[in-house]
N, C-alpha and C positions, 0 to 999 in steps of 0.2 A: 504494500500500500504506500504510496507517496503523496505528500502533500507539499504541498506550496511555502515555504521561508513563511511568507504574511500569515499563513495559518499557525505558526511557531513561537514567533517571535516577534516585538516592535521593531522596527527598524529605525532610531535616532538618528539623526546626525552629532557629530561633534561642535565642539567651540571653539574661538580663538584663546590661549590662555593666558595672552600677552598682560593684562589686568588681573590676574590671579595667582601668577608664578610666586614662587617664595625659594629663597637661597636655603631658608632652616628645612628640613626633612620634618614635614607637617605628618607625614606619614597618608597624607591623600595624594598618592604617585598621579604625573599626568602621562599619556599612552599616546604614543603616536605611531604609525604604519610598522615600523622599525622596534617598537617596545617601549621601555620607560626612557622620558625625557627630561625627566623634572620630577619636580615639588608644588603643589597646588595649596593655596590658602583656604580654598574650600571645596567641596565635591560637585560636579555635575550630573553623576549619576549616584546612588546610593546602593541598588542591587548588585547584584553577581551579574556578569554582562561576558560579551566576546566584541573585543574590537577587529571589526572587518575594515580594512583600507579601501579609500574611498579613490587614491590617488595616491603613485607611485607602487611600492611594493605589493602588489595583489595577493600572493599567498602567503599571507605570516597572520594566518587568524590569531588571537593573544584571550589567553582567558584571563578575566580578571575577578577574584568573588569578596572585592571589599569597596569601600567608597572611593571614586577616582574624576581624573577629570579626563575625556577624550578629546586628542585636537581636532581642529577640523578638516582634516585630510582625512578622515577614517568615520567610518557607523558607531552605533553602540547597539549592539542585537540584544536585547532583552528577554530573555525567556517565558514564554509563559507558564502561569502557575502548576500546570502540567507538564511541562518539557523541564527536563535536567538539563543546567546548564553546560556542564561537563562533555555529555552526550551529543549538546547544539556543538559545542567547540569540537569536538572531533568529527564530526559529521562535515562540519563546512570545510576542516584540514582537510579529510578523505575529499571533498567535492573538487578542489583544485580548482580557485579563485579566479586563478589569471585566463582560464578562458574568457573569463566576462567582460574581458578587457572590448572597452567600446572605441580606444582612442587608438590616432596614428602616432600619436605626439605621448606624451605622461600617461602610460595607463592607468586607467580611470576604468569604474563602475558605477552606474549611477543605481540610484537606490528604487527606482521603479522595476527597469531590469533584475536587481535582485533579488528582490520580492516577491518574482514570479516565479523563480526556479522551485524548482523539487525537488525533493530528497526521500529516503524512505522516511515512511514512520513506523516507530516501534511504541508499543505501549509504555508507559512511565518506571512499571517496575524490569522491564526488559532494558530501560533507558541506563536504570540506577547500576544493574549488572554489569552491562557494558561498560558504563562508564569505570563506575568499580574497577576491572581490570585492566583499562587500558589507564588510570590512573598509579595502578604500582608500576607497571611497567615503565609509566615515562619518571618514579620514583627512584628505578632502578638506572634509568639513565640519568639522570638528575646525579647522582650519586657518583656515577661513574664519570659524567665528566666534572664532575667536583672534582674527584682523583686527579684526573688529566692536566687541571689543572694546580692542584697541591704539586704533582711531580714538577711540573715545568717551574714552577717559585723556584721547587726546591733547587731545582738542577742552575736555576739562573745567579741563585745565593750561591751555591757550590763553585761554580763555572769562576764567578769575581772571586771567589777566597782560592781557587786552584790556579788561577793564572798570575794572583802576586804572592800567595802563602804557600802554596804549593804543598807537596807531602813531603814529610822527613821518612826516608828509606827503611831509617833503622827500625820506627815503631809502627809505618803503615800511617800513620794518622797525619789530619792537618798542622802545618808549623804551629808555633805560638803565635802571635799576632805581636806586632813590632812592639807595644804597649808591653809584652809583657815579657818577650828575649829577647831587646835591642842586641843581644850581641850576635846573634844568628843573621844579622841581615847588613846591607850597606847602601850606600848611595850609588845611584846611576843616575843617566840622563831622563832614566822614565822613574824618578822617584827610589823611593824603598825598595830593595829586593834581598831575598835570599842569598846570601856568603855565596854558595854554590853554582849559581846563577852566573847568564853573562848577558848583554843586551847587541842583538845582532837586525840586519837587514832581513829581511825575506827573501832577497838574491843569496842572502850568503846560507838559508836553510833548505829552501829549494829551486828549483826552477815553473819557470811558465811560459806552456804557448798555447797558441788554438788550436783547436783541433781542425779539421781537414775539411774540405767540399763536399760533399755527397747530392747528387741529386734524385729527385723522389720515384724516379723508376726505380732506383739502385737498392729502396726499402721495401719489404715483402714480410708477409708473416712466416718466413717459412728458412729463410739465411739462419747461417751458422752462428751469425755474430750479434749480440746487442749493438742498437746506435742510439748511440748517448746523446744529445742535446742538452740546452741549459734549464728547460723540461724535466729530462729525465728521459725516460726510455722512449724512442720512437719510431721502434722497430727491428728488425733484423735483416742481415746484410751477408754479401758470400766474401766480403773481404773485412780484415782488422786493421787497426792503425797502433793499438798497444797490448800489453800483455804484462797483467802484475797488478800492482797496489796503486793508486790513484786516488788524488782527488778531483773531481769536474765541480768549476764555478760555472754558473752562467753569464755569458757574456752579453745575450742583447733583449731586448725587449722588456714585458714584465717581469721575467726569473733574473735579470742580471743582477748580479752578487749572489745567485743560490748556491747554497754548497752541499755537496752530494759524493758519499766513499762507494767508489766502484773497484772489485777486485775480478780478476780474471782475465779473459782474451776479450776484446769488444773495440769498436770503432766511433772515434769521439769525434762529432761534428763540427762544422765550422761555429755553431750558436754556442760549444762552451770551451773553458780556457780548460786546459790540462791540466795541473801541477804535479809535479814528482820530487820527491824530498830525498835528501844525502844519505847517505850509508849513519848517520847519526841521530837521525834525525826521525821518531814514530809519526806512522802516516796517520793514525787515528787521532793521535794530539795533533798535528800538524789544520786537520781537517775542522776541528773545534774551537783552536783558534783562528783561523779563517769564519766560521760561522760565529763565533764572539764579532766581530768586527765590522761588520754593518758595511760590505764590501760593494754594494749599490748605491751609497756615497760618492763613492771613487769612477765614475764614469764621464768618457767627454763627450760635448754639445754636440752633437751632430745632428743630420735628418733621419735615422734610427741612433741616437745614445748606445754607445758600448761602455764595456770594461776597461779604466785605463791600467792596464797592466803595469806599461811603466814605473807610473806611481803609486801603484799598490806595491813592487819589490821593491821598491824604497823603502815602506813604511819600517819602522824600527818594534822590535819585539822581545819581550822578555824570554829566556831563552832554561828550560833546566840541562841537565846531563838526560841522555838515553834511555837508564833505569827510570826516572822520575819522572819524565815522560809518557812511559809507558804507565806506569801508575796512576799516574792525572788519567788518561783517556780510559784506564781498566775502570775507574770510579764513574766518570760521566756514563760512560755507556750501561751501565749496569743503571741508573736512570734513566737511561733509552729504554732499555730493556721495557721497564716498568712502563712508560710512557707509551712506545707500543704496542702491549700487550693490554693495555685501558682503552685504548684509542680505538684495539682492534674488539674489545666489548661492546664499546660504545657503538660501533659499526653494525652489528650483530643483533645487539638488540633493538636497534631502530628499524633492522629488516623486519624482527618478531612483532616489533608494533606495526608496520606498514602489514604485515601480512593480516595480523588479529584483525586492525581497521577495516580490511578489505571484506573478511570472515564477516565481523560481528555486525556491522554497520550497515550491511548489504542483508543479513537476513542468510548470510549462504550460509553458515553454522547456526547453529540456536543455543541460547544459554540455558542452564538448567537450574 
């Protein structure tokens, strides 16, 4: 059975909240296409509601179930006293908004058009089920990319205490902090560092060039070889251009300055830089701090912007011995580890909700 949105819900419009905003956290959040924007001095709406975007972002429906204010790019869909609101919110998410798009310019939805679409209906206490379920589910992602993002704090705290504190070999742990073993450390041109330490160029730890021309007949799913771009993978190829440990930066477009550890036989495009480091030199530290370094700074003007390489082996860097090295990069990546194995949940369980939604919301399963 399907009925009509107007048979569901009111359809509001929003406000402008220019006269309302407040800098203190009122606790009456303002919602616009995008999610929270602000702070409100008073509420516009007072129910449990879903903001639908009225203009620009069409599918990011937003539930909201406390007093708020809506701007006026976006609805405020009111449930009625019979519909779950929880239920309306995931219904309209399944519906996939941006069909409704009326414009050639901002898409936009106007709220007549809206109003007329269908959706199933399910009874109230079939609504509360549903909902039910597909509310731990998004609890359980909720949680996981909390994770996601605890690990990445952690590893960005870690990352600035491993590139100037570094590890002591003997115990495994991080140095003391200059505060509290000034004698373990010295002055350089880049500040405090570690006794053990020396402060070198990036020419002098490894090398950099482009990688090679390739043209898109030469890529097939079906070659021996990965072709690397500044991207990442983009395809396979019957010829190589390296063979080993590497790091690929991206050199042009939106990736340049991405960093990326590539091991084995594979052929690197002209879109990324190569680098290959010394006999002293660990390629997994090497690759971390190139990704510390915000290496899409460092590009020239042109009519497509590159990597200027030049003045990236310039740059001056703190430098450990070998073993220490290798111990900074064993610490971050076991961070990675965690971080992709969250990332790779969070993945996971957004397929098990898109799947449930499809199930539950359509009626093709039934709740018990």
């Amino acid at each position: 059975m399907y009925k009509a949105i107007s048979d569901l819900c009111r359809i509001e419009y929003g406000a402008s909240p220019n006269k309302v905003r407040s800098d203190d956290n009122t606790g009456i959040e303002i919602y616009g296409t995008g999610g929270k924007v602000g702070f409100s001095k008073e509420a516009l709406f007072n129910e449990p509601l879903v903001v639908v975007a009225r203009k620009g972002t069409l599918d990011n429906p937003i539930l909201v179930d406390k007093p708020c204010w809506v701007i006026d790019t976006a609805y405020a869909a009111i449930p009625n006293c019979d519909v779950d609101v929880r239920w309306l919110y995931y219904q309209l998410l399944l519906f996939d908004l941006k069909r409704l798009n009326e414009s050639t310019g901002v898409p936009s939805i106007s709220r007549d058009y809206l109003k007329k679409q269908k959706i199933v209906y399910q009874e109230f206490d079939v609504q509360r089920k549903i909902a039910d379920i597909l509310s731990t589910v998004d609890d359980v992602i909720e949680k996981t990319e909390a994770a996601i993002d605890k690990y990445q704090a952690i590893k960005a705290g870690m990352m600035q205490d491993l590139f100037t504190r570094g590890i002591d070999t003997k115990t495994g742990k991080l140095r003391p902090t200059i505060e509290e073993a000034p004698e373990l450390y010295k002055k350089s041109e880049l500040g405090w560092i570690p006794k053990e330490w020396e402060i070198a160029t990036l020419s002098e730890v490894c090398g950099m060039r482009s990688g090679d021309g390739i043209t898109s007949k030469s890529i097939d799913e079906y070659g021996s070889y990965p072709v690397y771009g500044g991207n990442g993978l983009r395809g396979y190829t019957a010829n190589y251009t390296h063979e080993g440990s590497y790091v690929l930066i991206g050199r042009q477009g939106a990736l340049c300055g991405n960093v990326k550890r590539v091991d084995g036989i594979f052929y690197a495009s002209e879109h990324a830089v190569v680098v290959s480091v010394n006999s002293d030199t660990n390629v997994d530290w090497m690759s971390y701090i190139l990704e510390s370094m915000n290496l899409n700074t460092y590009s020239e003007a042109s009519a497509q912007p590159g990597l200027a390489v030049g003045k990236i082996l310039c740059l001056r860097i703190r430098v450990p011995q070998l073993t220490e090295q290798s111990m900074i990069a064993s610490v971050i990546q076991s961070l990675n580890t965690k971080i992709e194995a969250e990332t790779a949940l969070y993945s996971e369980y957004n397929k098990i909700k898109q799947g449930l939604m499809a199930d539950l919301l359509t009626g093709t399963v039934k709740t018990v």
